[in-house]
C-alpha positions as CSV (number, residue, x, y, z in Angstrom):
1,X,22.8,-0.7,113.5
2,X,18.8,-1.1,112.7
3,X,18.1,1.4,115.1
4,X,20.6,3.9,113.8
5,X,18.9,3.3,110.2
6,X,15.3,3.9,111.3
7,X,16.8,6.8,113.1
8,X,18.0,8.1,109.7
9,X,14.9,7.3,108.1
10,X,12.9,9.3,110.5
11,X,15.2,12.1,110.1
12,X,14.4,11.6,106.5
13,X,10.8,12.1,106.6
14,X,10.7,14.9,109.2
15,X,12.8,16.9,106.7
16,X,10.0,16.2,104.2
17,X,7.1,17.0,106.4
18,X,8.9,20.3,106.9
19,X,9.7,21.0,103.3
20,X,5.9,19.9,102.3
21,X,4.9,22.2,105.3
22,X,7.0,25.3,103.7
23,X,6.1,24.7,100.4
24,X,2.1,24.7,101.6
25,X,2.6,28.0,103.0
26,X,4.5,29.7,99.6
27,X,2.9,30.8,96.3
28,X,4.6,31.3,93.3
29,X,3.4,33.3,90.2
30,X,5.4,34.5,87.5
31,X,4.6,35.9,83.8
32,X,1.8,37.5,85.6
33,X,1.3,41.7,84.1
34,X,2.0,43.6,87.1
35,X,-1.5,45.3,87.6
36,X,-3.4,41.9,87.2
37,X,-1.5,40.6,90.3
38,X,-1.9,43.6,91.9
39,X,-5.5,43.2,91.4
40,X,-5.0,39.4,92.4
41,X,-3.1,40.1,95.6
42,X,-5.6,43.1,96.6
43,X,-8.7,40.9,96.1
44,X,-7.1,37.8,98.1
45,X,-6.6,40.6,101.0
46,X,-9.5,42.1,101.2
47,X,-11.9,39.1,100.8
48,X,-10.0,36.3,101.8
49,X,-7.0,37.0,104.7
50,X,-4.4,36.6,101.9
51,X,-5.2,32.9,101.1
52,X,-4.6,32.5,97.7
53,X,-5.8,29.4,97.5
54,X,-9.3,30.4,98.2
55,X,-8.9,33.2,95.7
56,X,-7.8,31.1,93.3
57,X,-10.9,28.7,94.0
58,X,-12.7,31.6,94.5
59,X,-12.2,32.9,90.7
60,X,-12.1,29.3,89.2
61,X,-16.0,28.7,90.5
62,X,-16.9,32.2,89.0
63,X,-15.0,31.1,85.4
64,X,-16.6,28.1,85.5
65,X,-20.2,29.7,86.0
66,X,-19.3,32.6,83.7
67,X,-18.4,29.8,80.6
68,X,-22.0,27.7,81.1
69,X,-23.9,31.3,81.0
70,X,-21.7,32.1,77.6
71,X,-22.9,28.6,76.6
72,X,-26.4,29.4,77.4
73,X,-26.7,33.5,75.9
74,X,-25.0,31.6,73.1
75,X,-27.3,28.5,72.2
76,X,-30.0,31.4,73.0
77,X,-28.7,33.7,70.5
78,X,-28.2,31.2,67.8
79,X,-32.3,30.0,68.5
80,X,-33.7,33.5,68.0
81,X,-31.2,34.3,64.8
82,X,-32.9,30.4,63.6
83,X,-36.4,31.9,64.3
84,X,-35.6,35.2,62.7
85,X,-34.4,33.9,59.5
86,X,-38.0,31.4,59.7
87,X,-39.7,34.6,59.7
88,X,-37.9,36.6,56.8
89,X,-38.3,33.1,55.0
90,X,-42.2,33.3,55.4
91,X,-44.3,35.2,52.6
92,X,-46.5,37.8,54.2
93,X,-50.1,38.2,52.9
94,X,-52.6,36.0,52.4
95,X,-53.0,33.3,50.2
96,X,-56.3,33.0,47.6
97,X,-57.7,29.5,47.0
98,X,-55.7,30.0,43.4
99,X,-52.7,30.1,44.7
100,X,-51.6,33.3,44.6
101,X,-50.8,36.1,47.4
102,X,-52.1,38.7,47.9
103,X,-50.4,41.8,50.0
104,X,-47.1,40.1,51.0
105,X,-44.2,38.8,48.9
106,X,-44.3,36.6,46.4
C-alpha cells in the first residue's frame, strides 16, 4: 500500500518534469503587430538559432543601455540649456569704475 502511493507520487512528478520540460521549450506572444514579430522572429533566427530567450535578453540589455544614455544626453542637455541661459543673463561690455557699462546691455 505505501509502495503503491510513492509509486503514484512518482508518477506525479514525472508528469510535471515533462510538463515543465514542454512548457521550457514553448513561447507564447500575443497582441504583438504582426511586422514587429516578424521582425522579432527574423532577428532571434538570424542572430540567435531561434532562442528567444536570448533575444529577449538580448534586446532587454540593449533597453537597458539605451535608457541610462537617454538619462545621460538628457542631464547633458539640461546643463548646457543652464549655462546658456547664465550667458544671455550676463551684461556684455565692460564696466567703468562708476558703475556704468559701456558697449554691452544695460
Amino acid at each position: 500500500m505505501i509502495e503503491e502511493k510513492r509509486l503514484e507520487q512518482i508518477k506525479g512528478i514525472s508528469h510535471i518534469e515533462k510538463t515543465i520540460h514542454t512548457n521550457k521549450d514553448s513561447f507564447h506572444v500575443s497582441r504583438m503587430p504582426p511586422k514587429k514579430l516578424e521582425i522579432f522572429r527574423k532577428l532571434a533566427s538570424e542572430d540567435f538559432c531561434n532562442d528567444y530567450g536570448m533575444t529577449i535578453s538580448f534586446l532587454l540589455d540593449y533597453y537597458f543601455i539605451y535608457t541610462d544614455l537617454l538619462e545621460r544626453v538628457n542631464s547633458i542637455e539640461k546643463r548646457i540649456l543652464k549655462i546658456e541661459s547664465k550667458d544671455e543673463e550676463k551684461p556684455k561690455g565692460k564696466k567703468m569704475l562708476n558703475g556704468k557699462r559701456i558697449g554691452g546691455k544695460e
